[in-house]
NUSE-822628 format. One record per residue (C-alpha): residue number from 1; residue in three letters; x, y, z. Coordinates in nm, 2 decimals, decimal comma. Layout:
<atoms>
<atom><num>NUM</num><residu>ALA</residu><x>X</x><y>Y</y><z>Z</z></atom>
...
</atoms>
This chain:
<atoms>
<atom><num>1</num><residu>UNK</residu><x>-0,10</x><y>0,33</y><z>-1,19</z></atom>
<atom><num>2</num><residu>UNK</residu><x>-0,36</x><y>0,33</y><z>-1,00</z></atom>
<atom><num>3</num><residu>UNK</residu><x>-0,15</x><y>0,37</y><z>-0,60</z></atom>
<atom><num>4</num><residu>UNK</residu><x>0,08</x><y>0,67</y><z>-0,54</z></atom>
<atom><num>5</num><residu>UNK</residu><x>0,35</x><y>0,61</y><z>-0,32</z></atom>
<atom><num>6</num><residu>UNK</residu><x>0,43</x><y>0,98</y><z>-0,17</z></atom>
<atom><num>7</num><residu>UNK</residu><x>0,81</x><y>1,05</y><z>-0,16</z></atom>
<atom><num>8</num><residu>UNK</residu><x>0,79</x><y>1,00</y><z>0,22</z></atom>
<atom><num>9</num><residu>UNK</residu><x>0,65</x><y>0,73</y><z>0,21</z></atom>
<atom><num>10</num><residu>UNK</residu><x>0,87</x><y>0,56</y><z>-0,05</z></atom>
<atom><num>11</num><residu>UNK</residu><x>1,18</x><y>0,64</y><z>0,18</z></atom>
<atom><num>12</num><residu>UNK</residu><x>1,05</x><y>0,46</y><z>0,48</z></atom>
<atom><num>13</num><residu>UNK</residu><x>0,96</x><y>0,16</y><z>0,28</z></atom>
<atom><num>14</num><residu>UNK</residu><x>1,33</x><y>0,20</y><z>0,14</z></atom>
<atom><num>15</num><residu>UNK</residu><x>1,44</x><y>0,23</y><z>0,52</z></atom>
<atom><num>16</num><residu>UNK</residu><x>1,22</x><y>-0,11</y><z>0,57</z></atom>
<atom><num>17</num><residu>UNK</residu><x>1,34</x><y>-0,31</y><z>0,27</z></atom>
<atom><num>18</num><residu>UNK</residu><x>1,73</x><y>-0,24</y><z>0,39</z></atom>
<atom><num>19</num><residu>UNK</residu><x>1,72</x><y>-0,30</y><z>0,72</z></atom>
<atom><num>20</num><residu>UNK</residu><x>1,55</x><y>-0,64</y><z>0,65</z></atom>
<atom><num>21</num><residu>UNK</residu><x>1,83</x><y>-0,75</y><z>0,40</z></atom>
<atom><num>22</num><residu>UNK</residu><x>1,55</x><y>-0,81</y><z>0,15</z></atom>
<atom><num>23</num><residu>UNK</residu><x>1,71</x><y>-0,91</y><z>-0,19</z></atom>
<atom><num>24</num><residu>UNK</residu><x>1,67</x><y>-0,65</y><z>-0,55</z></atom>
<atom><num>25</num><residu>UNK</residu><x>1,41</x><y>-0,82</y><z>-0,65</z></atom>
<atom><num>26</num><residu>UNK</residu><x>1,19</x><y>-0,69</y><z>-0,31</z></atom>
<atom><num>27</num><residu>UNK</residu><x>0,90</x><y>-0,53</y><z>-0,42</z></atom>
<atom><num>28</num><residu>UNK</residu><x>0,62</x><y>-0,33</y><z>-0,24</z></atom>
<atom><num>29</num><residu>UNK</residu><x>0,29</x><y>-0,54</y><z>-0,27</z></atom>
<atom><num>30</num><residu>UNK</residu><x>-0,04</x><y>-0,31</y><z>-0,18</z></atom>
<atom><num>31</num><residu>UNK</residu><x>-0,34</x><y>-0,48</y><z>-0,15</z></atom>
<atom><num>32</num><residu>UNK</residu><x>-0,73</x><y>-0,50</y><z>-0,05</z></atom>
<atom><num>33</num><residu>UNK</residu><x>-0,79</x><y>-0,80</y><z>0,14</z></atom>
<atom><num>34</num><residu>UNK</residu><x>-1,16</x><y>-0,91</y><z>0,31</z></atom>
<atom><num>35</num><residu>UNK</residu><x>-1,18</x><y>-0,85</y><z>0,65</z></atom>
<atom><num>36</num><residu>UNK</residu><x>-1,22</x><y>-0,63</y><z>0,94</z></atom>
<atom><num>37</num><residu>UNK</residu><x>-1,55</x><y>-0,43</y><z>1,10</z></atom>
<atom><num>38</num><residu>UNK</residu><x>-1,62</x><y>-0,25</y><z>0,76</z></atom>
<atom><num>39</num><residu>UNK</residu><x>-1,57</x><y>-0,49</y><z>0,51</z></atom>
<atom><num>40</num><residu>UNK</residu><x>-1,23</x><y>-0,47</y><z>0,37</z></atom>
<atom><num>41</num><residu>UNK</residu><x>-0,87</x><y>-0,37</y><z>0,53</z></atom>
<atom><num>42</num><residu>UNK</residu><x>-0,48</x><y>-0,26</y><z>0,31</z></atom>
<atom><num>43</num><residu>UNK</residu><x>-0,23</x><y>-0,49</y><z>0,30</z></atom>
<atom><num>44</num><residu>UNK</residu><x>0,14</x><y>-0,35</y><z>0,28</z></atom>
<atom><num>45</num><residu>UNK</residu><x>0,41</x><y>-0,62</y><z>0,23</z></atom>
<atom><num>46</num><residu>UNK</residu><x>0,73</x><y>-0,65</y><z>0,07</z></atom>
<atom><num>47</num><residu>UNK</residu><x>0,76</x><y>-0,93</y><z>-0,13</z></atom>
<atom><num>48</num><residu>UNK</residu><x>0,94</x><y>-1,13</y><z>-0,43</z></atom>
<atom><num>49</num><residu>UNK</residu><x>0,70</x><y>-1,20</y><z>-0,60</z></atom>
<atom><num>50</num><residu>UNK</residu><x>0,52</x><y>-1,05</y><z>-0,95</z></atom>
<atom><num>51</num><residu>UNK</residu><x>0,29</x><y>-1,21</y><z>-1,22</z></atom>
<atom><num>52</num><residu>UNK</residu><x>0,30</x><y>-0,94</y><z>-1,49</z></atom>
<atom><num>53</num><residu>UNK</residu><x>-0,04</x><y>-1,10</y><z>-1,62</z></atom>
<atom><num>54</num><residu>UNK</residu><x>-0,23</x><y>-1,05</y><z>-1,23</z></atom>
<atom><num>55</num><residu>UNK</residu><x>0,01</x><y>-0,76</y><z>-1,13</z></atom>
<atom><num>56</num><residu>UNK</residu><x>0,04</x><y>-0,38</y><z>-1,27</z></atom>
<atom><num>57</num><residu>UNK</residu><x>0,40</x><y>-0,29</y><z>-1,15</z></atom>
<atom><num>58</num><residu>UNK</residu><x>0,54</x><y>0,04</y><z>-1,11</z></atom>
<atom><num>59</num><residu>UNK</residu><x>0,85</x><y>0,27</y><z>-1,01</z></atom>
<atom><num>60</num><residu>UNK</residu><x>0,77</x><y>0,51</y><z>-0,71</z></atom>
<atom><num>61</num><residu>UNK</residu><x>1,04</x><y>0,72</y><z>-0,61</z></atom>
<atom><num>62</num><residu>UNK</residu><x>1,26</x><y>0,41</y><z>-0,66</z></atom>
<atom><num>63</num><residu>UNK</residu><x>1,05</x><y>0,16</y><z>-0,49</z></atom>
<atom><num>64</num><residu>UNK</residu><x>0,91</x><y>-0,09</y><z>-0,75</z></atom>
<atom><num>65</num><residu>UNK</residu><x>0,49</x><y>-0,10</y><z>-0,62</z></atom>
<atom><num>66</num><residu>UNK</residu><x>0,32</x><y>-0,38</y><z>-0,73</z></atom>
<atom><num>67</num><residu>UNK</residu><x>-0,12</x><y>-0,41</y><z>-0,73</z></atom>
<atom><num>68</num><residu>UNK</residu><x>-0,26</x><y>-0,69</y><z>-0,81</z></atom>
<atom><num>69</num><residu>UNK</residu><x>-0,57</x><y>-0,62</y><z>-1,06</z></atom>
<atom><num>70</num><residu>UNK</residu><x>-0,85</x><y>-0,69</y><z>-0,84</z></atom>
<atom><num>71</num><residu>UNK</residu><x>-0,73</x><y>-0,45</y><z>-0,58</z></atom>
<atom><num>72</num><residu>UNK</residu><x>-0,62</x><y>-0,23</y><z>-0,81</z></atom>
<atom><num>73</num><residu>UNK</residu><x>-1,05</x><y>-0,21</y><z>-0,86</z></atom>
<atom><num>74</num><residu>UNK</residu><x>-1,07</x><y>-0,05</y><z>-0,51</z></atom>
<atom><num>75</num><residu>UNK</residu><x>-0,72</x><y>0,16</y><z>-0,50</z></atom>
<atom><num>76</num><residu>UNK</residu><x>-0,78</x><y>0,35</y><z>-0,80</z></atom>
<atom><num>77</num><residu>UNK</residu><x>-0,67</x><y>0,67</y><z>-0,71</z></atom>
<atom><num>78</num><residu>UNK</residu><x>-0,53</x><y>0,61</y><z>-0,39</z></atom>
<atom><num>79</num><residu>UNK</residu><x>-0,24</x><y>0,78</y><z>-0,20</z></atom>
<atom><num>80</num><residu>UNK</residu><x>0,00</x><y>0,61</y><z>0,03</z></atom>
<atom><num>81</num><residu>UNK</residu><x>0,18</x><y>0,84</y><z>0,24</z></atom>
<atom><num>82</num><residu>UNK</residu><x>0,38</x><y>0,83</y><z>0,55</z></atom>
<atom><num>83</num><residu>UNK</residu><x>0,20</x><y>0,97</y><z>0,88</z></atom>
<atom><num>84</num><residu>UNK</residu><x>0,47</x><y>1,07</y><z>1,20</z></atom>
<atom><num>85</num><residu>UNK</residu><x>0,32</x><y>1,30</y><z>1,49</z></atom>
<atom><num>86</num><residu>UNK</residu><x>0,37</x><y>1,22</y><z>1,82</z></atom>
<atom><num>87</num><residu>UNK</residu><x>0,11</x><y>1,04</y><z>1,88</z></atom>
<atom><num>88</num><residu>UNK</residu><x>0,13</x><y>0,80</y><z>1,59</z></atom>
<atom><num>89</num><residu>UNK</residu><x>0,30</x><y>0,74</y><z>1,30</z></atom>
<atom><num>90</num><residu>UNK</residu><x>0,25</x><y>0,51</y><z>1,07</z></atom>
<atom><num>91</num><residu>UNK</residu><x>0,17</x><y>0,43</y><z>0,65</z></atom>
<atom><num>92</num><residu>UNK</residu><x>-0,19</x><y>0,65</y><z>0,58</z></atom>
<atom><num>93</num><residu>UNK</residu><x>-0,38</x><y>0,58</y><z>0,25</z></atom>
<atom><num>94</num><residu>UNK</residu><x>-0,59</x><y>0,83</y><z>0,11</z></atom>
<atom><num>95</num><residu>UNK</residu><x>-0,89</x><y>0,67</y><z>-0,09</z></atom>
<atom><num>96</num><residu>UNK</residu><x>-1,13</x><y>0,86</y><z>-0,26</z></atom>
<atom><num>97</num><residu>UNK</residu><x>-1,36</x><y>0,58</y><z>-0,33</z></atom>
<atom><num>98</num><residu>UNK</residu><x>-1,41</x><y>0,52</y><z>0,08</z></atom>
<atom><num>99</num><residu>UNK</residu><x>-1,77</x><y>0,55</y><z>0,20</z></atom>
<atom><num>100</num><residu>UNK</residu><x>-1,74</x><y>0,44</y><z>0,55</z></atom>
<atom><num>101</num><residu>UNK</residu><x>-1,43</x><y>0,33</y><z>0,77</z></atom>
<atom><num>102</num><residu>UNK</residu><x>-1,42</x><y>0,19</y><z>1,10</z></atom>
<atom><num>103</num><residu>UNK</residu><x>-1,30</x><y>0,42</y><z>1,45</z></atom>
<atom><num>104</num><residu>UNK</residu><x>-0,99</x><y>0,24</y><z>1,44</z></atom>
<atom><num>105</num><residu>UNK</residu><x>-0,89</x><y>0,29</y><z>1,04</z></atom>
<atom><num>106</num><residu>UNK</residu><x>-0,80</x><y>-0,01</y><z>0,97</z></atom>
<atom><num>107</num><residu>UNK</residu><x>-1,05</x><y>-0,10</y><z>0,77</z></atom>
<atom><num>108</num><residu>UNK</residu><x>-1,35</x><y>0,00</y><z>0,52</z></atom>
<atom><num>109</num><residu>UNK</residu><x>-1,61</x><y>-0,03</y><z>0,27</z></atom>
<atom><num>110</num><residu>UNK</residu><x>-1,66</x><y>0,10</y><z>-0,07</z></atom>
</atoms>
C-alpha cells in the first residue's frame, strides 16, 4: 500500500466514521487533488465508494483506506498520522516525495 494510516490516526478516523452513523461499507478515501499555492493539496474523506479496477484498498488498524491509482503516484510512501498539541491538532501526512509546501501546509508540490 502505498499510505500508512498510524494507529492514532486510524482511531480518530474510527471515532469520525461512528459518530457520523456512516454505514460498514464507510471507507477512508486519501487523495491528491490540484489545487492550492503549491500545486497540489490531500484529500481525507470517508466515503462508500470503491472501484477495485481505479482503487488499491487496504486494512489499517481496522479502517479499510482506499487510494485511487493516480494519487497513489504521489502518496507512495506516505504516512498519515494524527497531530494533538495545544495549539493544533489535526490529521499530518508525512511525504517523502515533498519538495516544497506552502506556510500554511495545506498544500504542495512534488
Amino acid at each position: 500500500m502505498s499510505v500508512v494510516l498510524t494507529e492514532k490516526a486510524a482511531n480518530e478516523v474510527k471515532k469520525f466514521i461512528t459518530d457520523g452513523s456512516y454505514g460498514e461499507e464507510a471507507v477512508l478515501r486519501i487523495a491528491v487533488v490540484g489545487g492550492g499555492c503549491s500545486g497540489l493539496s490531500y484529500s481525507l474523506n470517508i466515503a462508500t465508494d470503491y472501484d477495485a479496477e481505479k482503487d488499491t484498498k487496504s486494512d489499517q488498524h481496522g479502517v479499510p483506506v482506499v487510494v485511487d491509482r493516480k494519487s497513489a503516484l504521489y502518496l507512495d510512501g506516505t504516512s498519515v498520522d494524527y497531530y494533538e498539541d495545544l495549539d493544533k491538532r489535526g490529521f499530518q501526512f508525512i511525504n517523502p516525495h515533498v519538495k516544497r509546501s506552502c506556510g500554511c501546509g495545506n498544500s504542495f508540490s512534488v
